[in-house]
One Martini backbone bead per residue (centre of mass of N, CA, C, O) as a GRO file, in nm:
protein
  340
    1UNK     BB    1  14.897   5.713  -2.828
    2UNK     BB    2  15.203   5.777  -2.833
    3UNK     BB    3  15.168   6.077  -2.901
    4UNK     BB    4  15.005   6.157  -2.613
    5UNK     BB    5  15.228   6.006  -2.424
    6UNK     BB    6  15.488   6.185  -2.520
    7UNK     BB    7  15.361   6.506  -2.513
    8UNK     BB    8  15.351   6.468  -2.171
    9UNK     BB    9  15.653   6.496  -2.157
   10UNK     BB   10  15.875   6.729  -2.047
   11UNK     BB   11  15.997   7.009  -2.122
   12UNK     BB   12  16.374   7.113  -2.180
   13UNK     BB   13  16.584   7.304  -2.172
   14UNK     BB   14  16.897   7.381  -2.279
   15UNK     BB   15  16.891   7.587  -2.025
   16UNK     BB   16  17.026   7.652  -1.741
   17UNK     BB   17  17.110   7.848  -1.421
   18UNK     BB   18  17.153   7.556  -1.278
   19UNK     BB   19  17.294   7.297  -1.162
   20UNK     BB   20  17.236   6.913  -1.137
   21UNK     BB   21  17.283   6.710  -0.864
   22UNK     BB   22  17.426   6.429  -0.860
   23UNK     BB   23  17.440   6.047  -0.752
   24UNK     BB   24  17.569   5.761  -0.749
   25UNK     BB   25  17.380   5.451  -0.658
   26UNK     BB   26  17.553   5.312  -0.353
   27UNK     BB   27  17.584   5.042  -0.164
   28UNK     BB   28  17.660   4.906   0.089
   29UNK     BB   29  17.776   4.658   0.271
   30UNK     BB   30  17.564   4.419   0.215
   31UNK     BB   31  17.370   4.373  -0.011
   32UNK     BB   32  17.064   4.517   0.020
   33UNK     BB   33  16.740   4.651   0.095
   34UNK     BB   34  16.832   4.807   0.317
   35UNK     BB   35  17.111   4.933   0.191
   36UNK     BB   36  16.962   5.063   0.000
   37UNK     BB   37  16.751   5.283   0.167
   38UNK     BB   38  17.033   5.358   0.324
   39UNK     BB   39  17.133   5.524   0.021
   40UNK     BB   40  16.878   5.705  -0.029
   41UNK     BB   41  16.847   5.855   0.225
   42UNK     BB   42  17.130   5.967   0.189
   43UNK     BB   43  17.049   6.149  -0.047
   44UNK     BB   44  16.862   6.295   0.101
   45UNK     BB   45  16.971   6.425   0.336
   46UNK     BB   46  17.175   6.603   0.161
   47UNK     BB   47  17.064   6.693  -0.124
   48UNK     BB   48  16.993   6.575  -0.380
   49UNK     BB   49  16.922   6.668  -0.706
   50UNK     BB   50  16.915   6.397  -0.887
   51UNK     BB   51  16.955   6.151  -1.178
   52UNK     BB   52  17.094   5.873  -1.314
   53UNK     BB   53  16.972   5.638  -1.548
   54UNK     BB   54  17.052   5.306  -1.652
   55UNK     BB   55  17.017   5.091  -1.976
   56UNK     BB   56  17.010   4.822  -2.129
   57UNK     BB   57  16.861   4.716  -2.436
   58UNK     BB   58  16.953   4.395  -2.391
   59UNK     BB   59  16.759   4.414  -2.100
   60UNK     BB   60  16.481   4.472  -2.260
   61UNK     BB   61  16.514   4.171  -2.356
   62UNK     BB   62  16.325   3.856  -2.366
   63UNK     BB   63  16.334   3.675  -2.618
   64UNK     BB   64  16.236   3.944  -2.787
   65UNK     BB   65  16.057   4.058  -2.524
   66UNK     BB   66  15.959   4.321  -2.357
   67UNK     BB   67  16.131   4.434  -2.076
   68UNK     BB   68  16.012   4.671  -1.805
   69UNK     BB   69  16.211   4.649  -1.543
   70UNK     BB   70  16.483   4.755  -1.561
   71UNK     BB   71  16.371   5.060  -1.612
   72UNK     BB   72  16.204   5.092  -1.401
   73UNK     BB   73  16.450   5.053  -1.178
   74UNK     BB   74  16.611   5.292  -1.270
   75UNK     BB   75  16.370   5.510  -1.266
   76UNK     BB   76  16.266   5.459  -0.939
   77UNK     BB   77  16.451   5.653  -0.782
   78UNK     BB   78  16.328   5.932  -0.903
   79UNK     BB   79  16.088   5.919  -0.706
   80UNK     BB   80  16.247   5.986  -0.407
   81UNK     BB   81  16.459   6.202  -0.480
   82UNK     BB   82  16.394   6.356  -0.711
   83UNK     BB   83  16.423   6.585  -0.974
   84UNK     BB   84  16.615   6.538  -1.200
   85UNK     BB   85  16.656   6.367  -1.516
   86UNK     BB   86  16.867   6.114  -1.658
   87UNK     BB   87  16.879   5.889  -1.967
   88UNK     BB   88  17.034   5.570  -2.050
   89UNK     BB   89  17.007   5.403  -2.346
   90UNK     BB   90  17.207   5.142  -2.425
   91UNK     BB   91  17.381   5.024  -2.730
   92UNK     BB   92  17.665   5.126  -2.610
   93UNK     BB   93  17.902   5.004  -2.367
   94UNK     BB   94  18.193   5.136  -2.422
   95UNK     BB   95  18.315   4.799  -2.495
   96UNK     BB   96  18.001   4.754  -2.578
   97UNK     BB   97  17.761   4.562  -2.759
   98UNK     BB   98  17.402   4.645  -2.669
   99UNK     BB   99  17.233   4.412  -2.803
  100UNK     BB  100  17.035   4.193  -2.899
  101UNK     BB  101  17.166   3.895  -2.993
  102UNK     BB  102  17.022   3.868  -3.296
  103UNK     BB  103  17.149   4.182  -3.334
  104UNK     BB  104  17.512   4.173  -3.349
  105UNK     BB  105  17.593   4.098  -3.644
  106UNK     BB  106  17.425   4.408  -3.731
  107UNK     BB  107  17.406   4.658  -3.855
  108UNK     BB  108  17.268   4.963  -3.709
  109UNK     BB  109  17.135   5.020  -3.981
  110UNK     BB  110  16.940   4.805  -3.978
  111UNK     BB  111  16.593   4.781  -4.063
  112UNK     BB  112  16.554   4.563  -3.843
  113UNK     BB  113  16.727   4.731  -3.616
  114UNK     BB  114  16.530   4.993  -3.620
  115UNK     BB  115  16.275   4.923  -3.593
  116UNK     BB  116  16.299   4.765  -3.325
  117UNK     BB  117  16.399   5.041  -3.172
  118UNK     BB  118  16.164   5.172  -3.207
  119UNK     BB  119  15.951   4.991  -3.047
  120UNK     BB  120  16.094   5.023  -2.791
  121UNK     BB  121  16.060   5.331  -2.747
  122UNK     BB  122  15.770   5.305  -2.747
  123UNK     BB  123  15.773   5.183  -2.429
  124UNK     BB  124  15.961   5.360  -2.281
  125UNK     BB  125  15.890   5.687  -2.333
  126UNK     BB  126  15.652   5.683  -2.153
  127UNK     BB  127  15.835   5.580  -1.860
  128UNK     BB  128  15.901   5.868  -1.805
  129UNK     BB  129  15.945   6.056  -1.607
  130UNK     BB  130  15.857   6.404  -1.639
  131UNK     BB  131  16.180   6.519  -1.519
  132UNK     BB  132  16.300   6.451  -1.790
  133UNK     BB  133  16.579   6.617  -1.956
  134UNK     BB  134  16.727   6.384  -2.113
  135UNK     BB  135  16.889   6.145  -2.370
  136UNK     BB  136  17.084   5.854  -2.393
  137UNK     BB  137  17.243   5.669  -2.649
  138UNK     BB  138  17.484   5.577  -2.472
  139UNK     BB  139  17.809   5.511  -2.364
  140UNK     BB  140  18.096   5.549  -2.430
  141UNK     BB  141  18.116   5.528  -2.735
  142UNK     BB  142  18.419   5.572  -2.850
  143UNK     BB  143  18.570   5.303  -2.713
  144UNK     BB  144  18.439   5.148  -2.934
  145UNK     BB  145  18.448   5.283  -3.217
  146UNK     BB  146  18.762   5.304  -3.232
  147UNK     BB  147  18.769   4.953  -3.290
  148UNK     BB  148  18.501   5.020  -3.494
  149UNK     BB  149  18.508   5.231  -3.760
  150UNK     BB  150  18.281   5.092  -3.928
  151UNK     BB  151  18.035   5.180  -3.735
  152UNK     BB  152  17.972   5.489  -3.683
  153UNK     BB  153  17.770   5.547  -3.916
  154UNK     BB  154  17.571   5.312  -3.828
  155UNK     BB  155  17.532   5.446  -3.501
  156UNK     BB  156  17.429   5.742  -3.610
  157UNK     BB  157  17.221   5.668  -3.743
  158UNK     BB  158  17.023   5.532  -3.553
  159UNK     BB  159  17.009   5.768  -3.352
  160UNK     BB  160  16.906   5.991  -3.534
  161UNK     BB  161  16.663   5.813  -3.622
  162UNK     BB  162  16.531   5.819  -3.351
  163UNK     BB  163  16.528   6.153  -3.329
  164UNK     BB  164  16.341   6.172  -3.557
  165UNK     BB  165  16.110   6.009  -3.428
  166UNK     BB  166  16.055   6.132  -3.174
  167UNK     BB  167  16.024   6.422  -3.309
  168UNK     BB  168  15.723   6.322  -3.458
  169UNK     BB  169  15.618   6.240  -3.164
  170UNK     BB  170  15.662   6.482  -2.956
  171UNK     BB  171  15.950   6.495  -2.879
  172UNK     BB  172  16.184   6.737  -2.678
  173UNK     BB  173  16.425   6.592  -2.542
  174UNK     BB  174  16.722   6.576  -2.546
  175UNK     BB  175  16.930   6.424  -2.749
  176UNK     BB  176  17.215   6.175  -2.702
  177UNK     BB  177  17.567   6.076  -2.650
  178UNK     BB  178  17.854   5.923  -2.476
  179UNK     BB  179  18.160   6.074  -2.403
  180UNK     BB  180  18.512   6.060  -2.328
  181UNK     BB  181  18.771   6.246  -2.210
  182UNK     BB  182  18.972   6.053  -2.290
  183UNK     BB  183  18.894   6.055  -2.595
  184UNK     BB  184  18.958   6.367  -2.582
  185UNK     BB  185  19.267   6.272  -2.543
  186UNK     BB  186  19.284   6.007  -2.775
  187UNK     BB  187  19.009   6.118  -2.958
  188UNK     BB  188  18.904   6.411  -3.061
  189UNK     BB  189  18.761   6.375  -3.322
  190UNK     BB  190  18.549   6.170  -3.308
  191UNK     BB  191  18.419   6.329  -3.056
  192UNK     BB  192  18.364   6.576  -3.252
  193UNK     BB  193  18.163   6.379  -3.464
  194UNK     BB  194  17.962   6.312  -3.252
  195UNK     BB  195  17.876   6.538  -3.101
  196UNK     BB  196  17.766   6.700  -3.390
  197UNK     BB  197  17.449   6.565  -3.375
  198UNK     BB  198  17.339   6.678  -3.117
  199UNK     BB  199  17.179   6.879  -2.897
  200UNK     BB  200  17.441   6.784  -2.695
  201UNK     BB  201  17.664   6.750  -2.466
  202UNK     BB  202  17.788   6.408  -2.345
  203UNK     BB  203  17.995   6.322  -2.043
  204UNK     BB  204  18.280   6.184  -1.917
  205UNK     BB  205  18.475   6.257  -1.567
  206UNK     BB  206  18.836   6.170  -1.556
  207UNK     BB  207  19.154   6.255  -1.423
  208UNK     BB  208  19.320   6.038  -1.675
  209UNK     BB  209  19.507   5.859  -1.785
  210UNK     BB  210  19.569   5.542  -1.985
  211UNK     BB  211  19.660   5.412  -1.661
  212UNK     BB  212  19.517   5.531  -1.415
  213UNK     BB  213  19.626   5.805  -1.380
  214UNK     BB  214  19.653   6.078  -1.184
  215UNK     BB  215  19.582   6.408  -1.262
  216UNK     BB  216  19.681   6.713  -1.228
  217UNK     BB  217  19.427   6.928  -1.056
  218UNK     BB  218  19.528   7.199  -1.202
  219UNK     BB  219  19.358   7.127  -1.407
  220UNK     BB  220  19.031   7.094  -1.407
  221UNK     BB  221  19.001   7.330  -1.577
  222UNK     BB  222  19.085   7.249  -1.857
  223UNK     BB  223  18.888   7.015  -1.887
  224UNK     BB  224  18.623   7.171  -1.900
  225UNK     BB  225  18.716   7.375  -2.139
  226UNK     BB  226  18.725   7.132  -2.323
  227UNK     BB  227  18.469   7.045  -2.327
  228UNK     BB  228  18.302   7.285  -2.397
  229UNK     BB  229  18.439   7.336  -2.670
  230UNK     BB  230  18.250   7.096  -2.774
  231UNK     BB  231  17.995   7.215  -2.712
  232UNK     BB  232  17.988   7.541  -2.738
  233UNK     BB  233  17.640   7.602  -2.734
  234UNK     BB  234  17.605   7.378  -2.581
  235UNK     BB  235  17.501   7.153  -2.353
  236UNK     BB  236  17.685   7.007  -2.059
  237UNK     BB  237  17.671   6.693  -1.980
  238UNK     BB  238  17.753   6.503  -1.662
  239UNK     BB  239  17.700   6.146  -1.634
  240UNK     BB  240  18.018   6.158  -1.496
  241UNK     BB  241  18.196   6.210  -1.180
  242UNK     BB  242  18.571   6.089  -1.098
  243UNK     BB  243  18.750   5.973  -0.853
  244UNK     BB  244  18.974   5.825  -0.679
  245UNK     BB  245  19.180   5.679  -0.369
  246UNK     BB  246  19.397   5.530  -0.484
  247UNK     BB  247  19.781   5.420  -0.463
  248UNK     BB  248  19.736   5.289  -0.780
  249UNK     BB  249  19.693   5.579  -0.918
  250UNK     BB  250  19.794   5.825  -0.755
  251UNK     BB  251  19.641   5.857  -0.493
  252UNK     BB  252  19.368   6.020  -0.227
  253UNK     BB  253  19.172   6.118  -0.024
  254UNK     BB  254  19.286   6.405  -0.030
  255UNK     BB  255  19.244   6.435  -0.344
  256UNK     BB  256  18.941   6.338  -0.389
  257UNK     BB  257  18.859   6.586  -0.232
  258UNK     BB  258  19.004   6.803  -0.425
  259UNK     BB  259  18.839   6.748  -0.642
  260UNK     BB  260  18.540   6.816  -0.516
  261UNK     BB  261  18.630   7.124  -0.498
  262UNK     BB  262  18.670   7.171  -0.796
  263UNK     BB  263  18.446   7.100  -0.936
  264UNK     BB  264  18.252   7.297  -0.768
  265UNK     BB  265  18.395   7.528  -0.903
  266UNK     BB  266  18.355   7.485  -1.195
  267UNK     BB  267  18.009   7.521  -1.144
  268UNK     BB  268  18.021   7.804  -1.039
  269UNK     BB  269  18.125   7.899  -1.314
  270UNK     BB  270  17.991   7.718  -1.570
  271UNK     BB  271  17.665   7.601  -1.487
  272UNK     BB  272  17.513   7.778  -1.729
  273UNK     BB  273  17.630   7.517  -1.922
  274UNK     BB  274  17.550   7.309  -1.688
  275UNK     BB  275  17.312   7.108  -1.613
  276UNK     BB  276  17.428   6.808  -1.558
  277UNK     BB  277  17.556   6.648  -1.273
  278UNK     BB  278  17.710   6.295  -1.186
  279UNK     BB  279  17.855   6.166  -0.950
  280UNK     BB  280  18.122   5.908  -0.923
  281UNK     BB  281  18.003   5.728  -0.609
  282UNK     BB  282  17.894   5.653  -0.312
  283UNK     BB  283  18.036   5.373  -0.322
  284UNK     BB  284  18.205   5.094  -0.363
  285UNK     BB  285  18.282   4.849  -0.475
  286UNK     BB  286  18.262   4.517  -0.457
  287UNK     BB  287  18.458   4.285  -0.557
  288UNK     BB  288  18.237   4.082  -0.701
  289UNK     BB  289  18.198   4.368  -0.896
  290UNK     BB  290  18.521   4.360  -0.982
  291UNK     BB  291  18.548   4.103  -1.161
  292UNK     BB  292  18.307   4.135  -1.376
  293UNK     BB  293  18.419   4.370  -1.486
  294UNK     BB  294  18.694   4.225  -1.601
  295UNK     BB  295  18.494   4.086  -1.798
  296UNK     BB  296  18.333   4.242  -1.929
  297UNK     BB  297  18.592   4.477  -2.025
  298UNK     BB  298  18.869   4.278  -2.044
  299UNK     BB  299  19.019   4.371  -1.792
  300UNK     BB  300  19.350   4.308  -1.610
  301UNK     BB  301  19.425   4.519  -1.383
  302UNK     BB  302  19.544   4.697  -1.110
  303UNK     BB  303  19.454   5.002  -1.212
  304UNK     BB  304  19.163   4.951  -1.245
  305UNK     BB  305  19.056   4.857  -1.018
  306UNK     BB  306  19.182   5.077  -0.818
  307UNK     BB  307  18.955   5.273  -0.955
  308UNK     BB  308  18.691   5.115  -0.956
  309UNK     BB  309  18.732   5.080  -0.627
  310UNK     BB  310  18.775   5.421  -0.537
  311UNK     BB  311  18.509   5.621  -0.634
  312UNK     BB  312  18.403   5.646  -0.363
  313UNK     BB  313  18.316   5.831  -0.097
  314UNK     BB  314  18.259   5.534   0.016
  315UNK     BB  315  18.305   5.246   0.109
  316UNK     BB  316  18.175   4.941   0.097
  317UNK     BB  317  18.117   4.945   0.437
  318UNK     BB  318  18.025   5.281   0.473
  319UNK     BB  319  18.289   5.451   0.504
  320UNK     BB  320  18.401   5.744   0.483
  321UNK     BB  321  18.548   5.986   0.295
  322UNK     BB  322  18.649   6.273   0.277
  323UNK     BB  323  18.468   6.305  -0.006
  324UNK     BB  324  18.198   6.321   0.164
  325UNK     BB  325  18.238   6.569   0.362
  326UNK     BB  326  18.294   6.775   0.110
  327UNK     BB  327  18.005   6.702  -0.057
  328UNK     BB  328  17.811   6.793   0.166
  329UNK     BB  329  17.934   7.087   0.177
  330UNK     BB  330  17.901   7.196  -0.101
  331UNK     BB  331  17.628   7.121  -0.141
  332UNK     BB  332  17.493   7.298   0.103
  333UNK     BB  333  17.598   7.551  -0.066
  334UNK     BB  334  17.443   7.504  -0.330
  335UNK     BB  335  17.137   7.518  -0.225
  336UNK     BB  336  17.124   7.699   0.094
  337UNK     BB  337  17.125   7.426   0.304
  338UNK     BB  338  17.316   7.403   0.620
  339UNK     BB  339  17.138   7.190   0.762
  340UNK     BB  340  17.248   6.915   0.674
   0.00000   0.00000   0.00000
């Protein structure tokens, strides 16, 4: 049963002639179901191309019972946007190990814990879009690593195992996990001894010092390069691509909109190497989602905050900031319709 529901997913190439651009969706405040579906809108009318939908592992579990409304809702948005989707299931989320509570303390690649694994995928991948490009199982996994390094081993296993698992069950979907380009600049070798192990190279990209300040967007070229070198012959996912808009970063409106005419310079130059770009996004987080961040992360720094408080394209209140109207704009010469 799960292998012939699993090989009804559609295989993805692993080379694109052109770039699927994503948007991370978030409404503007007060958040409510019209702010979400008058987001979702907005996405549809500029022709936002694609998905990026994310769900914790930990998030999957109800007292270790498979809770599938999570993921549901992570992909229900991209049946209304359409186009491309990447998945990730995260069982490591930056700085946190992010699998069920049971097996926190137990290393990743613990037998109870891979079979446990399998389980979980075995009901999950049947509910993938049909659309769905890649999946990756972590986000920012460096940034946790790095902290860790006697997990690196046993979380590679676990990986590994899983995409050994599901490619016996006929699932052809390139599968990898996310680094972040900051960890490309302070532990180059980590990512790309992670990066080496999979189909695919997928990071996320914010062009930030390691004080979250802004840096000078005339290297954006550079970046990608830097990227790409690591992805070498692979296809480069980039699941996150943001700058902020704060002057705690030594940004601005300016700055912002002028990082998304650079980033989109660089997928029209080397967009056939990078099937799929994610910016991120839509609007501003809320303040009272801006302190759970400080708590999540252990974070409480002035430029953290001022950083993930302004990566929004609108502001939270749902005003536009410059690079909302430069990325419609770019969008719109993307896809070749003038009209939206």
């Amino acid at each position: 049963m799960f292998t012939s529901l699993i090989a009804a997913i559609a295989f993805s190439t692993f080379q694109t002639p052109k770039t699927a651009i994503s948007l991370s969706l978030m409404p503007s405040e007060p958040l409510s179901e019209e702010t979400m579906l008058a987001a979702v809108r907005d996405e549809i009318k500029i022709g936002v191309e694609g998905t990026y939908a994310s769900v914790k592992w930990s998030d999957l579990e109800n007292e270790q019972a498979f809770n599938p409304k999570p993921f549901q809702d992570a992909v229900g948005i991209s049946k209304l946007l359409g186009g491309d989707v990447v998945v990730c299931i995260k069982v490591i989320d930056t700085t946190n190990k992010t699998v069920p509570i049971a097996y926190m303390l137990r290393p990743f690649d613990d037998p109870e814990v891979t079979n446990h694994w399998e389980e979980v995928l075995q009901k999950v991948v049947p509910m993938l879009p049909k659309n769905t490009k890649a999946i990756a199982f972590g986000n920012e996994v460096d940034v946790y690593l790095n902290n860790h390094p006697t997990e690196v081993g046993p979380f590679l296993n676990l990986v590994k195992g899983a995409r050994t698992f599901l490619r016996g069950a006929g699932l052809k979907i390139p599968i990898g996990v996310t680094t972040s380009f900051d960890g490309l600049q302070r532990h180059p070798e980590l990512v790309k001894q992670i990066q080496s192990n999979f189909d695919i190279t997928m990071m996320t990209y914010y062009p930030l010092s390691a004080n979250f300040q802004v840096l000078p967007l005339g290297d954006v070229g550079r970046h990608f390069d830097s990227m790409l070198a690591v992805a070498g012959s692979k296809p480069l996912y980039l699941t996150e691509i943001g700058c902020p808009a704060s002057e705690g970063t030594k940004s601005c409106e300016d700055m912002q909109a002028e990082f998304v005419t650079k980033v989109f310079d660089e997928l029209k130059a080397k967009g056939s190497k990078i099937p799929f770009a994610n910016y991120f996004m839509q609007s501003d987080y809320p303040n009272n989602m801006l302190d759970m961040f400080e708590q999540y992360y252990q974070l409480k720094d002035d430029s953290f905050r001022s950083y993930l408080g302004s990566l929004g394209l609108r502001k939270s209140n749902g005003a536009p900031r410059k690079a909302y109207g430069e990325f419609k704009k770019q969008l719109r010469a993307w896809s070749g319709d003038e009209s939206r």
